[in-house]
N, C-alpha and C positions, 0 to 999 in steps of 0.2 A: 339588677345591673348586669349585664353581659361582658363577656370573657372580656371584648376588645375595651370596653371601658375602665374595665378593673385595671386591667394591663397597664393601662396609660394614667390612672391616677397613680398608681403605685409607682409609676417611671417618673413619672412629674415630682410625685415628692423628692425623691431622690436624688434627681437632678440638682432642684433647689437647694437640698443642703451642700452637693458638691461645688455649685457655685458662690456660697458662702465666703468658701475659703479660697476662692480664685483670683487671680487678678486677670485673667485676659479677658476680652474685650469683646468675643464673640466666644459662644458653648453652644455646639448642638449634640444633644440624644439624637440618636435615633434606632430604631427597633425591626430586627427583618423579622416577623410572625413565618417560621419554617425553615427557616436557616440551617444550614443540612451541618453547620458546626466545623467544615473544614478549609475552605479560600476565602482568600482576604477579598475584603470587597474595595473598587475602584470607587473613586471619589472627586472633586475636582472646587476647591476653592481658588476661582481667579476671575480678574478684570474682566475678562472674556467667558459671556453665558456660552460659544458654543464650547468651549476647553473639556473635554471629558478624557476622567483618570488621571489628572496631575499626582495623585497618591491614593494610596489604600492604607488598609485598616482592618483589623483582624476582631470580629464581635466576638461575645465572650457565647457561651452554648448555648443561650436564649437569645441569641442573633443584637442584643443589645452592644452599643457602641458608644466610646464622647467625642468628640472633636473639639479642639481648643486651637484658637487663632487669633492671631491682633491685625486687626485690618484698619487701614483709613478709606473710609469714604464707601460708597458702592461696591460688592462685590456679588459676585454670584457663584453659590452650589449646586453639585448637581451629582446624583448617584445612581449608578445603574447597575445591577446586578440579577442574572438571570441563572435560574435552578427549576432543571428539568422543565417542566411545562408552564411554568410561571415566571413573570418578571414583576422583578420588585425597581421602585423609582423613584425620588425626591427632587426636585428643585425648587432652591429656595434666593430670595433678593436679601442679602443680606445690609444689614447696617450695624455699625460700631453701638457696643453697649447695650447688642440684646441678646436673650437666648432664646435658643428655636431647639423645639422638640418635634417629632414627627414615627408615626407606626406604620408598615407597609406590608399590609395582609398580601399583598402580590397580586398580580391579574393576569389572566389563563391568557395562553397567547394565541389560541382558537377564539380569544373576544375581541378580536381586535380592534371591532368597529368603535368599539366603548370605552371614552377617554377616563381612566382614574384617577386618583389622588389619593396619598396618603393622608392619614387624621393629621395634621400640622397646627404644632400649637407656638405662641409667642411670650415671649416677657421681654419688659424694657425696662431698663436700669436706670433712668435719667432721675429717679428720686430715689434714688438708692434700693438693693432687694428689699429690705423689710419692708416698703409702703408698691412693692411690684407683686403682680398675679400673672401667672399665665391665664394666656383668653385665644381659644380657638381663633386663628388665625382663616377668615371668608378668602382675604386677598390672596394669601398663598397658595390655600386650595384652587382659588379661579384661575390661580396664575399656573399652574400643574395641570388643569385641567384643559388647555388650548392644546397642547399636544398629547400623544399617546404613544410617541417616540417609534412608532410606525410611520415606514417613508416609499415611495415608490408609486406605480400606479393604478394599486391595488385601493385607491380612493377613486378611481374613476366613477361607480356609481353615485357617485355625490352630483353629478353635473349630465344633464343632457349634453352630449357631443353632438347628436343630431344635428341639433339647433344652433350654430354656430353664433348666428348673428344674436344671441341670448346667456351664452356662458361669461359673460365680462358683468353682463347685468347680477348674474347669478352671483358672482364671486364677492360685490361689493355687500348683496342681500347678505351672504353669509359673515361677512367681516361685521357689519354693524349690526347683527343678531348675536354676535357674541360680543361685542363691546359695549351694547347694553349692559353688561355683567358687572363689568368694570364703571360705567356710567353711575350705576346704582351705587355701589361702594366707596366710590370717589365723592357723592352726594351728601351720604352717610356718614363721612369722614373714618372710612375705615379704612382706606387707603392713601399714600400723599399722590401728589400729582405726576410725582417724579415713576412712582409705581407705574402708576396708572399709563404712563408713556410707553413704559417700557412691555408693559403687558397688550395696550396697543399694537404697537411696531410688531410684538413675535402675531400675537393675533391676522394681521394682515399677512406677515410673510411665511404663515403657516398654510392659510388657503393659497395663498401665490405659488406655492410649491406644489401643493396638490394638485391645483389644477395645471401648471406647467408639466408634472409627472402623467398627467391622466390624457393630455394634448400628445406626447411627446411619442406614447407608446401605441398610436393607433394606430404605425405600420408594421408594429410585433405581429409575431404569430398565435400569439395568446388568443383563443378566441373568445374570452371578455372585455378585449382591451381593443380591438384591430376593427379597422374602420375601413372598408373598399371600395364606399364612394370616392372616386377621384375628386370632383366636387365640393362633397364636403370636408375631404381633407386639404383642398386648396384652401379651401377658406378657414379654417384652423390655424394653419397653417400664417393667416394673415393677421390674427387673433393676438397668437402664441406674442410676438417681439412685444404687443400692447401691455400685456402681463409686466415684462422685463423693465419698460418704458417707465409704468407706471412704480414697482418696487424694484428698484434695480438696489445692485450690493457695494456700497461704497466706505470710507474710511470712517461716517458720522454715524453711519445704524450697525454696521457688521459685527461690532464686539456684544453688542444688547441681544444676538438673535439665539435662542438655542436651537435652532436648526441650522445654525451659521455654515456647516461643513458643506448638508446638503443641497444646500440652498446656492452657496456659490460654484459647487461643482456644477450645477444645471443651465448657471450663468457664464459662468465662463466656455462650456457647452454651446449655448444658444451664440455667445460673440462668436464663438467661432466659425459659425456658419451662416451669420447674418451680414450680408454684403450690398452694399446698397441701395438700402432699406427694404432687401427681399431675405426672407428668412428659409431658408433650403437644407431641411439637415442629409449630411452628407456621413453616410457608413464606416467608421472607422472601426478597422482590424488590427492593427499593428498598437504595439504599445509603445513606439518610439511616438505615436499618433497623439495619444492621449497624453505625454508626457509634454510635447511640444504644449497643450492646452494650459497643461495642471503648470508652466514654469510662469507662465503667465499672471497667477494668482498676485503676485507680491508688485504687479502694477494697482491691482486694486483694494486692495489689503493691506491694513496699518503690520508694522514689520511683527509685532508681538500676536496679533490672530492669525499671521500666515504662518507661520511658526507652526500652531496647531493642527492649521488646515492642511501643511506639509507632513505634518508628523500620520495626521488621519493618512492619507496618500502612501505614505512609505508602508505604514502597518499595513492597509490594506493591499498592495503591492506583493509586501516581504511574502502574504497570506496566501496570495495565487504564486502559485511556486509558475518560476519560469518567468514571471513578470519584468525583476531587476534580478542583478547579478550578486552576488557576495559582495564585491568589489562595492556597487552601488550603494551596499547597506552601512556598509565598514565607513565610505564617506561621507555619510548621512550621520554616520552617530560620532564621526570627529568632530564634522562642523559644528552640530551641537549637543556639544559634552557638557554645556552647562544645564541642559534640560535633563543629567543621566539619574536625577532622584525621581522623575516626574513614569509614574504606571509607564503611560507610553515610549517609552523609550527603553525601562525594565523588559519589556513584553518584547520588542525588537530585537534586542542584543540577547537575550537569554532564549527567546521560545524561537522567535521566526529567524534569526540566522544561522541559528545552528541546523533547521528544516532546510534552510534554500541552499547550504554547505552539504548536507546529505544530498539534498536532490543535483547537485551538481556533479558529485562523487558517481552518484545514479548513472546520471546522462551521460557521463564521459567513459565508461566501460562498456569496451567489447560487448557484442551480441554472445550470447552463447552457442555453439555448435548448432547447427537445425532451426534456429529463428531468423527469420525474416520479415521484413515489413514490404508490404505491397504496395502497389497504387494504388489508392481507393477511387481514384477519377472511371476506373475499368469496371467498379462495382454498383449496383444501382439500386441492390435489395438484398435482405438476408437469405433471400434461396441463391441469388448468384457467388453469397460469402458463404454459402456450405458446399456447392455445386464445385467452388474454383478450391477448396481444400477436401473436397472430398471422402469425408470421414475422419480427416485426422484435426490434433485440437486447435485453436488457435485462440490469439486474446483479443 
């Protein structure tokens, strides 16, 4: 029997007896294998699969944790926490009156191409504990294994770009090659149908995102990504809205996706430059640019998923120091004070405004004696930025 096995029967037992004595309605273990034993780890039980960090939780020195909740109906978890060169990750579909256990050896973030899953196990209550077993849970694994929480478009090898008239064909091959997975398990009654929907849906608008990311960057400078035929970037280009057309992000799928953040940031991206019915993306520099895009969300977003996808927005924001102001921060976290238990709002108010209040402080003081900033429009190469200072230092 190997380490990881032991590990998890001995978790399993233990669990069992702790739910004995329980009365909530949902209990998950779960086990980080390397837990460096000092921050809490973010977590996120809500309506909304993409919601990450509604709260955290501090595992004891063997990265072990419980989580106790009373939930009606559907919900969904999801935990992410990264240590040093590894990321540990769970998501799970929850339902009233079971308990979900799960162990997360972690996975090097140099493997990125290779989706994991944590060992995810189940028990259900509906005959009371004494006649329940945990039983490795196929569904949840399958269901953890459609993403790898890698986003961007560093998937572009997955798709000929070449071949324009071929990448839509391509997308659908990949959707029903992994919904086989799901086909099988829904046959076998390992899954309900309701699962099965739901692992659908993220299925489809996990490839929709890749390949709308791996389209999107062919005019970067990256040279794995950058595409110079004019031609075939026209026609990509004509490709791209059919993507959008076909999964577009609206109030009935958005709360089910757990790439829900990414996914709509891309979309609400492409409306903006989709005029019509030609799709022409246009260079945006300013952040007053992208701010006019991101107010836009809560047209197409039910009020409680834009919430989230606002709060994503501001963190990421508060993070690029110079983005928004103090001021902008301060009225983000009055408006909503009711979200101030939730990770993301902690991490705003305590780590990134008190950064964007330093760097303000920064910005707004005098130069010191003998520093000067130049034109760089007059400079063309680092021999003309040594040549025009001449020996002395500069930054």
């Amino acid at each position: 029997m190997n380490k990881s096995l032991i590990i998890t029967c001995i978790f399993l037992v233990s669990l069992l007896g702790f739910a004995k004595g329980q009365k909530h309605n949902v209990v998950i273990a779960g086990q980080i294998v390397g837990y460096d034993g000092q921050k809490e780890i973010p977590y996120a039980i809500s309506n909304v699969a993409g919601a990450r960090g509604t709260h955290s939780i501090k595992p004891d020195s063997l990265g072990r944790f419980i989580i106790k909740a009373n939930i009606k109906g559907a919900r969904f978890f999801s935990m992410y926490y990264g240590h040093k060169n590894l990321y540990y990750h769970c998501q799970l579909i929850l339902k009233p009156d079971n308990r979900y256990s799960f162990i997360s050896e972690g996975s090097d973030k140099e493997d990125w191409r290779v989706a994991r899953s944590p060992d995810i196990y189940t028990l259900e209550l509906n005959e009371g504990i004494e006649q329940s077993f945990y039983k490795y849970s196929k569904g949840q694994v399958a269901y953890n294994l459609i993403q790898n929480h890698i986003h961007g478009a560093i998937f572009n090898y997955e798709w000929d770009l070449n071949h324009p008239e071929s990448v839509l064909d391509s997308l659908e091959a990949k959707i029903s090659k992994k919904v086989l997975v799901f086909d099988k398990l829904l046959k076998n009654g390992e899954i309900t149908q309701g699962f099965y929907a739901i692992c659908k849906l993220n299925t489809e608008y996990t490839y929709a995102e890749r390949l709308a990311c791996s389209i999107g960057a062919i005019e970067s400078s990256h040279p794995d990504f950058v595409i110079k035929d004019s031609i075939i970037r026209k026609k990509l280009y004509e490709v791209y809205p059919k993507i959008f057309e076909k999964y577009p992000i609206n109030a009935d799928n958005a709360r089910l996706l757990g790439n829900m953040f990414f996914y709509t940031d891309l979309y609400l991206k492409f409306l903006e430059d989709y005029k019509d019915g030609v799709y022409k993306p246009v260079s945006k520099r300013s952040k007053e640019a992208y701010a006019h895009i991101y107010a836009k969300s809560g047209t197409i977003l039910p009020d409680d998923v834009n919430r989230y996808f606002q709060q994503e927005i501001m963190m990421g924001n508060a993070g690029t120091l110079g983005s928004v102001t103090s001021e902008h921060i301060q009225k983000y976290l009055t408006k909503n004070e009711d979200m101030k238990d939730t990770y993301g709002y902690k991490m705003i108010e305590d780590l990134l405004l008190p950064r964007v209040e330093d760097y303000e402080q920064l910005a707004n003081n005098p130069l010191p004696d003998g520093c000067n900033i130049i034109n760089g429009d007059s400079i063309d190469s680092f021999e003309d930025l040594a040549t025009t200072f001449k020996g002395k230092a500069y930054l």
